[in-house]
DRENMARRO-925182 format. One record per residue (C-alpha): residue number from 1; z, x, y. Coordinates in nm, 2 decimals, m for minus. Layout:
// DRENMARRO-925182
> NUM  Z  X  Y
...
***
This chain:
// DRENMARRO-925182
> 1  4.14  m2.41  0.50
> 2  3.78  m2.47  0.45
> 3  3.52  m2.14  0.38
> 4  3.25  m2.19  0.69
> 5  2.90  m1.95  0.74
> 6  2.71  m1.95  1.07
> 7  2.37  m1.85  1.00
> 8  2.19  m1.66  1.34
> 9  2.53  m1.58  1.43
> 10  2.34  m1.34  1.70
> 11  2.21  m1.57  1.90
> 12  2.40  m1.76  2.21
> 13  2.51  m2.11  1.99
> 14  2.60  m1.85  1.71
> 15  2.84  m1.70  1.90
> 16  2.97  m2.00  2.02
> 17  3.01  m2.11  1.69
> 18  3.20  m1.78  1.62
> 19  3.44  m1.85  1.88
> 20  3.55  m2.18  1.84
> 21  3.57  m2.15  1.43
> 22  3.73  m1.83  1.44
> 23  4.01  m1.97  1.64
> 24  3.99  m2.32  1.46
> 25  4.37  m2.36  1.26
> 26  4.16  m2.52  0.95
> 27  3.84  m2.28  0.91
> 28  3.81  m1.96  0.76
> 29  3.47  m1.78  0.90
> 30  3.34  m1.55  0.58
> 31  3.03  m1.51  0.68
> 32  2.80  m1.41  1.02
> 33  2.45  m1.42  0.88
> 34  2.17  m1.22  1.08
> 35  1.87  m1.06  1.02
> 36  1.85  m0.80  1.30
> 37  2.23  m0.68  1.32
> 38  2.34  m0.61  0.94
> 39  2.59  m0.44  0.89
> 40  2.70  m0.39  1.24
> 41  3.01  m0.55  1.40
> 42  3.01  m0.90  1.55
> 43  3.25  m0.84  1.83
> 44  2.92  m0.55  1.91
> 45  2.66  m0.85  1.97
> 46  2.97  m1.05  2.09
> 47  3.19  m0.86  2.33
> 48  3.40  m1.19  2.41
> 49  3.52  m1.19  2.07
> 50  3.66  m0.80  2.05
> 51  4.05  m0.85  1.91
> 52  3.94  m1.23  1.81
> 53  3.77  m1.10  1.44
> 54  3.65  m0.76  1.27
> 55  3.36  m0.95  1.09
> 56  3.01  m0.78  1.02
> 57  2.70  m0.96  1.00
> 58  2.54  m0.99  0.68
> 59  2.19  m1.10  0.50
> 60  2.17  m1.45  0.37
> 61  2.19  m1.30  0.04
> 62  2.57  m1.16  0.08
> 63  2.64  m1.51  0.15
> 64  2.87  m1.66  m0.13
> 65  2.94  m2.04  m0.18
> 66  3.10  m2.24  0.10
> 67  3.22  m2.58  0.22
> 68  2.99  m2.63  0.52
> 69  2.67  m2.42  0.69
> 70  2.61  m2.38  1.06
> 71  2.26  m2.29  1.14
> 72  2.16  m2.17  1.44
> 73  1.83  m1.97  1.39
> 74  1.51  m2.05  1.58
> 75  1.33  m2.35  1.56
> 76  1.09  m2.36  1.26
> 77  1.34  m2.08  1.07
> 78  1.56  m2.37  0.92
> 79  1.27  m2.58  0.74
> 80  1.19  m2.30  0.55
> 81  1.61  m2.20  0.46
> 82  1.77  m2.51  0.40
> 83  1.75  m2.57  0.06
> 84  1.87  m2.23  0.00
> 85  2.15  m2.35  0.23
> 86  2.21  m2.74  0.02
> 87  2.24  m2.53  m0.27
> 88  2.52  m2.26  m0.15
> 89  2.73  m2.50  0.09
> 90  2.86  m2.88  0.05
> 91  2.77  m2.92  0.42
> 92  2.48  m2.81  0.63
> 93  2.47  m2.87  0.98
> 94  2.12  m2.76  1.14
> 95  2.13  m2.68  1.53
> 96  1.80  m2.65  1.56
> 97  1.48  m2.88  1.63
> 98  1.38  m2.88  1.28
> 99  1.52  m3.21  1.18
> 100  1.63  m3.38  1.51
> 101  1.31  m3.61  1.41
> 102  1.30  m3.88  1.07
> 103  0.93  m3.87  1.14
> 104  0.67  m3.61  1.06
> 105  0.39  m3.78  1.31
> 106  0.60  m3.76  1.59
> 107  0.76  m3.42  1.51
> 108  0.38  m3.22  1.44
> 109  0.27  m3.41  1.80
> 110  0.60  m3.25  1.96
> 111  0.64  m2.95  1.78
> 112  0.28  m2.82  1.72
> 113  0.32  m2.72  1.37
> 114  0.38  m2.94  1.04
> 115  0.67  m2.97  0.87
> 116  0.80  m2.74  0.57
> 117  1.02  m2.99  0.49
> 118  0.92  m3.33  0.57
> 119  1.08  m3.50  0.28
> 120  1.48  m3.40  0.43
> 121  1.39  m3.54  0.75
> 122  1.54  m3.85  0.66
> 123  1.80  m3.70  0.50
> 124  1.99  m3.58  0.82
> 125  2.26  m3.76  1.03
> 126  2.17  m3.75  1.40
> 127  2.52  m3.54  1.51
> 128  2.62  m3.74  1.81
> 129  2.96  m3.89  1.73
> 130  2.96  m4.11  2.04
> 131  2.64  m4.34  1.83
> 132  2.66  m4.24  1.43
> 133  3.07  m4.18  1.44
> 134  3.04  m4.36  1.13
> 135  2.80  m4.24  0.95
> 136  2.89  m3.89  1.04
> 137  3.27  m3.98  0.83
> 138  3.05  m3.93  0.50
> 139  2.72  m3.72  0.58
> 140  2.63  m3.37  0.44
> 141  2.34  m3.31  0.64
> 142  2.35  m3.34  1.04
> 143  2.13  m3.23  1.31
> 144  2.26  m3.14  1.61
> 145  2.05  m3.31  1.91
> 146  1.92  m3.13  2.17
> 147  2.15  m3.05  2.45
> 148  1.93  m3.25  2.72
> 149  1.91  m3.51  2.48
> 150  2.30  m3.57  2.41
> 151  2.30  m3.54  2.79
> 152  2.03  m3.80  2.84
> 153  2.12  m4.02  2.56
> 154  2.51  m4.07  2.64
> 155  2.40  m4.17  3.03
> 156  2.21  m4.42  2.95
> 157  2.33  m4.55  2.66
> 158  2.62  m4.81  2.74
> 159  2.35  m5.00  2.93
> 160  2.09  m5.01  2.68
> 161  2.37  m5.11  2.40
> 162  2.44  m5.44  2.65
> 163  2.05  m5.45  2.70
> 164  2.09  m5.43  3.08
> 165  1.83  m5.20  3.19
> 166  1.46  m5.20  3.10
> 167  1.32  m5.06  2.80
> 168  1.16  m4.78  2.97
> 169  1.32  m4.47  3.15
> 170  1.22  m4.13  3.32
> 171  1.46  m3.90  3.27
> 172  1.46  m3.56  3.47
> 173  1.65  m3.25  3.31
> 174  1.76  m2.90  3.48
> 175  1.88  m2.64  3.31
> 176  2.01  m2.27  3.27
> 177  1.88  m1.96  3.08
> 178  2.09  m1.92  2.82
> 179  1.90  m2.25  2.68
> 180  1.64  m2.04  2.65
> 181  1.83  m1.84  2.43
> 182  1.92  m1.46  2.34
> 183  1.57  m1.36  2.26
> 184  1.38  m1.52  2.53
> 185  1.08  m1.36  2.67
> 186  0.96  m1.22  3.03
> 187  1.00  m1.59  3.20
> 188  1.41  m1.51  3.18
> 189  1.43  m1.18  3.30
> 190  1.67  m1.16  3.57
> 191  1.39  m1.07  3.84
> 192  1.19  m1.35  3.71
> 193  1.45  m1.66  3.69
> 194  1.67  m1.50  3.99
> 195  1.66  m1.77  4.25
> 196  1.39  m1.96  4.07
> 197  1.38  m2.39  4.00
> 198  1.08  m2.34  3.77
> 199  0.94  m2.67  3.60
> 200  0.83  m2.53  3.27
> 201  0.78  m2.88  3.09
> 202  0.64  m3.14  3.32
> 203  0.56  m3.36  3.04
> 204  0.61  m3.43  2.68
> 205  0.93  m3.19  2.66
> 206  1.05  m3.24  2.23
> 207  1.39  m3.38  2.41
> 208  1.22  m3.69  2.50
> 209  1.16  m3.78  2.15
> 210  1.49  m3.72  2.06
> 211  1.61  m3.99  2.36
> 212  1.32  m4.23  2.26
> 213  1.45  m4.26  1.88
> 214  1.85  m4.28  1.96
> 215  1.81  m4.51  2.22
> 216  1.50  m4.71  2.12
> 217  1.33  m4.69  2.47
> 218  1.00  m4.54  2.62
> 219  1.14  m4.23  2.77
> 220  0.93  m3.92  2.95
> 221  1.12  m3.65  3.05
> 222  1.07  m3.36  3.29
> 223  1.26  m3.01  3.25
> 224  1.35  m2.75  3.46
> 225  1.49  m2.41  3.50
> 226  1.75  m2.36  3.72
> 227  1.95  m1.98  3.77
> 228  2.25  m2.09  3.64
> 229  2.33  m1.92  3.34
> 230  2.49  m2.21  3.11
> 231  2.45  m2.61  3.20
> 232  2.27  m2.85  3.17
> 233  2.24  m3.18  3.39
> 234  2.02  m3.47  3.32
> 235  1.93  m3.70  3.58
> 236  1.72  m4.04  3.44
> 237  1.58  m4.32  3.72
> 238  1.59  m4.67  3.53
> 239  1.51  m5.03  3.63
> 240  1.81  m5.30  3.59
> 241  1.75  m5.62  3.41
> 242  1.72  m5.90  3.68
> 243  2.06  m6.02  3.78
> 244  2.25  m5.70  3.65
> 245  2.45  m5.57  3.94
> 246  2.66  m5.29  4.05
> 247  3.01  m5.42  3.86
> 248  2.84  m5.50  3.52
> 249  2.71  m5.16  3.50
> 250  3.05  m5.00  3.56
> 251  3.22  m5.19  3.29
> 252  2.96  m5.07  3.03
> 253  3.08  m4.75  3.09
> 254  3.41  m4.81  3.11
> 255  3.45  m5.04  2.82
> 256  3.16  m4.79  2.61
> 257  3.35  m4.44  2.66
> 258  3.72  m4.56  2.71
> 259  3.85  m4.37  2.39
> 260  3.61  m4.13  2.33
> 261  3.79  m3.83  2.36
> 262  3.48  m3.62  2.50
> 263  3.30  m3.84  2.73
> 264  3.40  m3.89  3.10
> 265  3.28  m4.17  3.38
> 266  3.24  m3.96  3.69
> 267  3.13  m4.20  4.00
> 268  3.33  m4.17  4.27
> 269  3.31  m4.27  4.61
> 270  3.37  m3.94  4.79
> 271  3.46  m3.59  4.69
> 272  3.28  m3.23  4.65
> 273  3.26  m3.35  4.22
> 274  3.22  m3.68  4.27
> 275  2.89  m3.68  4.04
> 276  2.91  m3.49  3.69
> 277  2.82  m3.12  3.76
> 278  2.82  m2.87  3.51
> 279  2.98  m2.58  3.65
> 280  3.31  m2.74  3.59
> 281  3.19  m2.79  3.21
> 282  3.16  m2.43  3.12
> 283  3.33  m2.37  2.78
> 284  3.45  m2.76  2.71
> 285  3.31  m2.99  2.49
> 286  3.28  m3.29  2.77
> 287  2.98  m3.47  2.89
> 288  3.07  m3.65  3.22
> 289  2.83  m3.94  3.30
> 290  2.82  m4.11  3.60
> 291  2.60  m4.39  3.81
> 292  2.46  m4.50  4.14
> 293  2.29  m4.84  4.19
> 294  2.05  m5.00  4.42
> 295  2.12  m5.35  4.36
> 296  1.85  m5.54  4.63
> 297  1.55  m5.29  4.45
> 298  1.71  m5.33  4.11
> 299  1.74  m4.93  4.08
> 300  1.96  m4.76  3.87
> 301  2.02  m4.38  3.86
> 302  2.23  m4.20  3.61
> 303  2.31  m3.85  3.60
> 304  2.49  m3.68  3.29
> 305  2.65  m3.28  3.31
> 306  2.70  m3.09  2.98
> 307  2.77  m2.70  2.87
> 308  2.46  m2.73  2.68
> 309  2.61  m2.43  2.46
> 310  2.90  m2.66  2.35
> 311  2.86  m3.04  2.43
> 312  2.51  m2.97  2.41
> 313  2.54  m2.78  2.10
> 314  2.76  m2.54  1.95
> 315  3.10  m2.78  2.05
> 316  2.89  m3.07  1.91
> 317  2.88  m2.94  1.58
> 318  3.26  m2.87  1.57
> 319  3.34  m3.17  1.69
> 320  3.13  m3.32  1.35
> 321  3.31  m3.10  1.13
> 322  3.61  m3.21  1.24
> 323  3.52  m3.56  1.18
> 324  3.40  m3.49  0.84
> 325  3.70  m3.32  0.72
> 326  3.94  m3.59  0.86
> 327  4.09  m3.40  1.15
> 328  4.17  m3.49  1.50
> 329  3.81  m3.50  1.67
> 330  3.93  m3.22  1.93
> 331  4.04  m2.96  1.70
> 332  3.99  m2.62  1.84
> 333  3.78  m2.82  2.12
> 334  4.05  m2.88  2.37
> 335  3.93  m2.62  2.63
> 336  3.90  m2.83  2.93
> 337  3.68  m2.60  3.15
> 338  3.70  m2.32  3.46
> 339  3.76  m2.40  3.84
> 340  3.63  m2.20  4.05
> 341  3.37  m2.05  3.82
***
């Protein structure tokens, strides 16, 4: 058994941390770290969890040495904590924005503010297994991408590993509240995102850096809001290199994703799911990614489906600490979804 902490163990990826460590058969959760609920039982903040644990949060300070770190507070928070964090855990996986970047330029142009710790950024493992499996068998520091990014990233990327699309790509992103999370302001209150498909990044969203670096293309992204409450589905318009058609680009999935045990290719020709669509994601670690292709204009279309709490984040991270430690990849991740939901 390994000692884990999740630090903002409050918010929405907190407690999704909580629930799949608490119920992982190698971790032993000794610590739920926030700053507004001291004191106070987690299962209060986290009703799912009532008979799963009796934790109480705690301050940062109660926290004693561990084997591995979860953030999970805002952005900006974890640039200012994580040396406190390298110094009281052997692992320190940050869920945040704060080092999704290796380059301070491009982070201060996305993120509006400078870095506190621009000499880590480096430092940190991108935590998509699917690209840095590898490098993610030795590393002590890994970021967690963004959960429109993984999404965005894993569509397109079996094409641009066989370099048979164009180097430039617009990808458009939907997604529910809780991405917003826990302490989100007026914009998500129920009578304000009720029925509502609000574009609230038309350009420049920080995701699109994220799929620029990990997949070395020009990419622009465009986000929305949708009413759904978890989910997140990606949707990114492409050009084919000439002579690529409809058969090539379903091999590159195939041959890309066939043993990855969290990544399906959903393209079918006829059915109600025949696309990837989140609602059947809610709870699993799985990205679905599928295709469409207009071969005489040279078109390709991609669409990806993710629980951005857990693919997209929370499940993510597992899924690396699983990896670190030596243990079957879908440890404690094996949930494989709702239908109906």
């Amino acid at each position: 058994m390994i000692r884990v902490a999740v630090v903002g163990a409050a918010g929405y990826i907190g407690g999704e941390l909580l629930r799949l460590l608490i119920g992982h058969p190698e971790v032993d959760v000794v610590a739920a770290v926030s700053s507004r609920f001291p004191g106070k039982r987690v299962d209060g903040v986290h009703p799912n969890l009532r008979s799963a644990t009796d934790l109480l949060f705690c301050t940062a300070d109660d926290v004693e040495d561990c084997d591995a770190v979860f953030l999970a507070t805002p952005h900006r928070a974890a640039m200012t904590q994580v040396e406190h964090w390298i110094g009281r855990a052997k692992q320190v996986i940050d869920l945040t924005g704060d080092f999704r970047l290796d380059d301070t330029e491009v982070f201060e142009r996305y993120y509006g503010t400078e870095h506190a710790a621009p000499h880590l950024l480096g430092d940190f493992v991108p935590g998509i297994p699917e690209l840095y499996r590898e490098s993610l068998r030795t590393a002590d520091l890994v970021s967690v991408p963004g959960c429109m990014a993984v999404a965005g990233v894993l569509a397109l990327y079996p094409l641009v590993a066989r370099d048979l699309v164009e180097p430039e790509a617009q990808f458009d992103a939907r997604t529910g509240s809780s991405g917003s999370g826990a302490t989100a302001g007026e914009a998500n209150l129920h009578a304000e995102r009720s029925g509502a498909m609000r574009v609230f990044a038309p350009t420049g969203h920080r995701h699109e850096a994220e799929i620029s670096r990990h997949l070395g293309i020009r990419a622009a992204m465009t986000a929305t809001g949708v009413e759904a409450v978890r989910g997140v589905q990606t949707i990114c318009h492409a050009r084919l290199r000439p002579g690529v058609d409809k058969s090539a680009v379903r091999r590159a999935y195939r041959e890309q994703y066939r043993d990855e045990p969290f990544v399906r290719v959903v393209a079918h020709q006829r059915g109600t799911f025949r696309y990837p669509e989140p609602k059947i994601l809610l709870g699993s670690n799985f990205c679905d990614v599928g295709f469409a292709v207009d071969e005489e204009a040279g078109r390709l279309v991609t669409i990806a489906a993710l629980d951005n709490l857990m693919k997209g984040g929370a499940g993510n991270a597992v899924q690396f600490l699983n990896i670190r430690m030596g243990w079957p990849e879908n440890l404690g991740l094996s949930f494989p979804g709702l239908h109906p939901v």
